[in-house]
C-alpha positions in Angstrom: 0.0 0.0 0.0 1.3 3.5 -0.8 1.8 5.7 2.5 3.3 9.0 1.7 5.5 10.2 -0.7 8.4 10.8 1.5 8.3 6.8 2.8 7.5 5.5 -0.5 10.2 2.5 -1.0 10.4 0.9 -4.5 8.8 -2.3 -4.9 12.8 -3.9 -5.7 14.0 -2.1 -2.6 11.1 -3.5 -0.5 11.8 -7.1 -1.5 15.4 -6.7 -0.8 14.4 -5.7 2.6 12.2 -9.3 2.9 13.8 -12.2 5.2 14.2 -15.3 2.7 11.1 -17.4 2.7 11.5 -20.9 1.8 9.3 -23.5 0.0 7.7 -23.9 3.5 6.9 -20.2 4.2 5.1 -20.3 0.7 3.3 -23.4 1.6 1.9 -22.0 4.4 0.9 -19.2 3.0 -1.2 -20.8 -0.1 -2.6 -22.7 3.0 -3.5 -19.8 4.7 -5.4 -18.8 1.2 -6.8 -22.4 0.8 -8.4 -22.0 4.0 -9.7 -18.6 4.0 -11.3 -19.5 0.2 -13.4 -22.8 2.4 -15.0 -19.8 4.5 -17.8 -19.3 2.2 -18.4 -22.7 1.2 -19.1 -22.8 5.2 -21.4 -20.2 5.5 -23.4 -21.6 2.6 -23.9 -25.1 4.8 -24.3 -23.8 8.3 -27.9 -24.3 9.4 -28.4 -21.0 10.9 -28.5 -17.6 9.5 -25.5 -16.1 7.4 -24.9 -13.1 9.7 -25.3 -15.9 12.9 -22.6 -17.9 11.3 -20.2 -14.8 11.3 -21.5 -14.4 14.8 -20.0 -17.9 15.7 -16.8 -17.6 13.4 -16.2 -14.3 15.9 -16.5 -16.1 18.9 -15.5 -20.1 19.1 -12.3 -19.2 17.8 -11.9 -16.7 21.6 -10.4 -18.9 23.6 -7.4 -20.1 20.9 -6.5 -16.7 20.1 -6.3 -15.2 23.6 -4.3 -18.4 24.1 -1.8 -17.3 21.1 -2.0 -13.8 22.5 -0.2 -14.6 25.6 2.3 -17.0 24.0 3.6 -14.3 22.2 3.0 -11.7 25.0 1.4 -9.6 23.2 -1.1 -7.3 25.6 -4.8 -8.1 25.9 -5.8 -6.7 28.8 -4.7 -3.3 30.9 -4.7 -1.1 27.3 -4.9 2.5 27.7 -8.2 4.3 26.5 -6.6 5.6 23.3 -6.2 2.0 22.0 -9.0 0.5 23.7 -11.2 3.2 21.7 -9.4 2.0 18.2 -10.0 -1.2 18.9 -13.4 -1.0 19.8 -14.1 1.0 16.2 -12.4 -1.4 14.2 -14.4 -4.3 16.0 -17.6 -2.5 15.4 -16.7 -2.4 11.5 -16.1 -5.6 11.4 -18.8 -6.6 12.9 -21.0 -5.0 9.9 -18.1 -5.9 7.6 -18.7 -9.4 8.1 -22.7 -9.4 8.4 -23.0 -7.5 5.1 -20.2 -9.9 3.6 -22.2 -13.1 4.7 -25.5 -11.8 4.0 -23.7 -11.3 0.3 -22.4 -14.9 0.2 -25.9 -16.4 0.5 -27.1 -14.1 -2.2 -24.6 -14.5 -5.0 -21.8 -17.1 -6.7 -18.9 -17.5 -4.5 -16.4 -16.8 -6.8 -18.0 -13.0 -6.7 -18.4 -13.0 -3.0 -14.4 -13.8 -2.5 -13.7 -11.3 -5.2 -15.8 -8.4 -4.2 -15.1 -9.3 -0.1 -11.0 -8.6 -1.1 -11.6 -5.5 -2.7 -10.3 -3.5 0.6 -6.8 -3.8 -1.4 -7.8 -1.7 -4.2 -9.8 1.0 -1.6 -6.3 0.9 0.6 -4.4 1.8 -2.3 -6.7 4.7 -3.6 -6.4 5.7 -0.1 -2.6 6.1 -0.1 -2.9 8.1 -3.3 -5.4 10.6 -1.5 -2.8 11.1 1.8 0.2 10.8 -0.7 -1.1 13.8 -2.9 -0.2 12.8 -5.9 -1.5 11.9 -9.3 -2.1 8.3 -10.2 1.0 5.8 -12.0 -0.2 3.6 -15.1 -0.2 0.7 -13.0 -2.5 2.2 -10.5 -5.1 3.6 -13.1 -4.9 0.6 -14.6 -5.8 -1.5 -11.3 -8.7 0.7 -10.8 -9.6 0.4 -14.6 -9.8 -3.3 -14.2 -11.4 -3.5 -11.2 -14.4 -1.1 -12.9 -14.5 -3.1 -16.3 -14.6 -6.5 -13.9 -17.0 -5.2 -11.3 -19.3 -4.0 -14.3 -19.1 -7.4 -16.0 -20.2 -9.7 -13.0 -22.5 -7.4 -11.9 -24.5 -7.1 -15.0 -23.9 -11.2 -15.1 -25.7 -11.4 -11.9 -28.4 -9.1 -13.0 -29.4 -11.9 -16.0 -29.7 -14.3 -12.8 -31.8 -12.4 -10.6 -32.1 -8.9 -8.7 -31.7 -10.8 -5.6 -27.3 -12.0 -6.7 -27.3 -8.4 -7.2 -28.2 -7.5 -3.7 -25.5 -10.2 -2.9 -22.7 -8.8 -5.1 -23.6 -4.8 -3.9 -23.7 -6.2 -0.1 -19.9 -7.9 -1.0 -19.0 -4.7 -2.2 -19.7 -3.3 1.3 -18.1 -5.5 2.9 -14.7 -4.5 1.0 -15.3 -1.2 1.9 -15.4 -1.2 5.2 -12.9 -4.2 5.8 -10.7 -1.2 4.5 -12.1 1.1 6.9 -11.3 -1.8 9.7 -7.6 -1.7 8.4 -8.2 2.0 8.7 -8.9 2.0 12.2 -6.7 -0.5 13.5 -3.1 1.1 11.3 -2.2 3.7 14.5 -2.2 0.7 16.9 -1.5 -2.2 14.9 2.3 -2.0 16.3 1.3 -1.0 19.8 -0.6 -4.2 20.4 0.2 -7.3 18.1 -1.7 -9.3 15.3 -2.9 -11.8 17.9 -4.1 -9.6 20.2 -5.4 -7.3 17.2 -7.8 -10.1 15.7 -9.0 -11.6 19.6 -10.3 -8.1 20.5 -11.6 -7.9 16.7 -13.6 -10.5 17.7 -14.6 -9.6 21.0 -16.0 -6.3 19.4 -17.4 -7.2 16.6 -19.5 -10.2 18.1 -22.0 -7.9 19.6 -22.8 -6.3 16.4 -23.4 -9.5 14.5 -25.5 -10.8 17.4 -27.8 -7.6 17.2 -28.1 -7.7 12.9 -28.7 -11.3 13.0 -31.6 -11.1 16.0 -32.8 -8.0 13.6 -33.0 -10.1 10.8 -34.3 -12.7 12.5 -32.4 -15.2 12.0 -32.1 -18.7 13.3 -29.0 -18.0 16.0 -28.3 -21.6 17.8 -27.5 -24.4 14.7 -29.1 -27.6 15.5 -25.7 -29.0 13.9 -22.1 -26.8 15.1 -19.4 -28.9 12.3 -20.0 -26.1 10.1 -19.8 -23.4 12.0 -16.8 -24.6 14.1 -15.0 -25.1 10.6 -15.8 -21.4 9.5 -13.9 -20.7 12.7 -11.0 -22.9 12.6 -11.0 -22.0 8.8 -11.4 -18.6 8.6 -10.1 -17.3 12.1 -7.6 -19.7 13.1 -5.9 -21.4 10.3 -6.5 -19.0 7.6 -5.6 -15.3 9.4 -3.0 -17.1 11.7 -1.0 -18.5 8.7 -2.1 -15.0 6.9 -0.2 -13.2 9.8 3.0 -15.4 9.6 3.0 -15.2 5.9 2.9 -11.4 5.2 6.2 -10.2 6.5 7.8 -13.0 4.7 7.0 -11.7 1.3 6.7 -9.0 -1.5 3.2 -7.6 -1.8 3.3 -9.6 -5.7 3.7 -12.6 -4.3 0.8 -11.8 -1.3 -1.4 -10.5 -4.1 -1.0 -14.2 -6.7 -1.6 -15.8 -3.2 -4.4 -14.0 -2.8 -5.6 -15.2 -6.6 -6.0 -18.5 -5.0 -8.9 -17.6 -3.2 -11.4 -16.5 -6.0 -10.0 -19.4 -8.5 -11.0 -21.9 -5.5 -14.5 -20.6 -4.9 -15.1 -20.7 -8.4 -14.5 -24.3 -8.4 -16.3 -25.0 -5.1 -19.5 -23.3 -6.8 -18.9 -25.4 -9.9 -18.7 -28.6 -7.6 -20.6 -28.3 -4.8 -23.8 -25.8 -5.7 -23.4 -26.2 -9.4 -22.7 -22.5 -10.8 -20.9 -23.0 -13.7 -19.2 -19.7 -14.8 -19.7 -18.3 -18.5 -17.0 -17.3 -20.3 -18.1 -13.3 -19.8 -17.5 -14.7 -15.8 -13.8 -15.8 -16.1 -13.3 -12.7 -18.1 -15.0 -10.5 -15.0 -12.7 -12.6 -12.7 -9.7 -11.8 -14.6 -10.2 -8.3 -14.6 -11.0 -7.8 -10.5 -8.4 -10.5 -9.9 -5.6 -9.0 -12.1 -6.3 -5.1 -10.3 -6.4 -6.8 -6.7 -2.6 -7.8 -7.6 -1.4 -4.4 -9.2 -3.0 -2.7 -6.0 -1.2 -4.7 -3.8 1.9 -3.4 -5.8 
């Protein structure tokens, strides 16, 4: 992501300043990817409500990650107000960053849902253009030139299906948005407090919120079966943002953004599979596009 123009590194002096990372650090990272890309797939087979499996994703996972926390003592409790107040934000925003995101994967093709849900990449790099103050490189026009052409194509796709996988790609859309307004929130304190201790308050906060939507929606809370819901956790929380974490400071933001390309490319099959969307031709070419500017913005 682009900061500001004095701090702005190249993108070869940036990798030079990378720790080496072996076949196994990459493994674990398209592991990371694999696992986060099952989350929908998850959400889709829980027997309660979308927004009431985010609810549960938020909140089995607790106990493991305060658990982590320690082991790396990194702080959970005794914060000052400053940081408590950050952290309490960012869970609040992703608390509605994960119920309009879940609400959107039971309303669309989960290729689309992953794709539109990662979007926070492109929104974080417009973002360091606006604090930067400067005009826009090729590259960067073009990321947000693909993302437009892409966005446009699956949208209208899903507008030949039905109104209601429009409502799910424009609520996955949402969800990109403010997952980059969590990132937002949590950048002044990110350093302060540790990526362990950063995603167990996340959840602490945003568990409230996904409690109230779901209750307003009136949703089924309680499943009468947990396996899917414990695997959204274990998936999404656990395996998937823990090997995430390990992962990022390992590599260059190309090789985090092909990783990332993993993600859609493996929903897409899962829909094929499992719920039987087979993607048109004008689909893979909509993929392409969003996929292709997720990886130039995170250059």
């Amino acid at each position: 992501m682009t900061t500001a123009a004095p701090a702005q590194k190249s993108f070869r002096a940036q990798s030079a300043a990378l720790p080496a990372a072996g076949a196994g650090a990459l493994a674990l990272l398209l592991l990371g990817n694999l696992a986060m890309a099952f989350g929908p797939v998850f959400v889709r087979l829980a027997d309660c409500g979308p927004v009431a499996a985010g609810l549960w994703r938020m909140v089995v996972p607790l106990p493991v990650l305060w658990l982590l926390a320690r082991r790396a003592r990194q702080p959970v409790f005794g914060l000052d107000r400053g940081v408590m107040a950050r952290l309490v934000v960012a869970g609040v925003v992703l608390g509605l960053d994960l119920a309009s995101w879940h609400l959107g994967i039971a309303h669309t093709r989960l290729g689309n849902a992953t794709l539109f849900g990662n979007l926070g990449s492109l929104f974080l790099m417009i973002w360091g253009l606006v604090i930067a103050r400067r005009r826009p490189r090729a590259m960067e026009l073009a990321a947000v030139g693909a993302a437009l052409a892409g966005a446009a194509i699956l949208l209208g796709r899903s507008l030949q299906i039905a109104t209601t996988t429009v409502l799910g790609d424009l609520l996955c859309i949402q969800a990109g948005t403010l997952y980059f307004l969590y990132f937002l929130a949590l950048r002044p304190v990110q350093s302060r407090v540790g990526n362990w201790a950063l995603v167990f308050h996340a959840g602490v906060f945003a568990a409230p919120i996904m409690l109230a939507t779901a209750l307003a929606l009136g949703e089924v809370i309680v499943p009468h079966s947990w396996w899917a819901v414990v695997a959204l956790a274990l998936c999404s929380q656990v395996v998937g943002q823990g090997l995430l974490i390990r992962s990022l400071p390992r590599f260059s933001p190309l090789v985090i953004g092909l990783a990332l390309l993993t993600q859609p490319a493996i929903s897409v099959l899962i829909g094929l599979v499992v719920f039987h969307e087979t993607p048109g031709l004008t689909d893979l070419v909509g993929v392409v596009l969003v996929s292709g500017a997720l990886v130039l913005a995170r250059l």
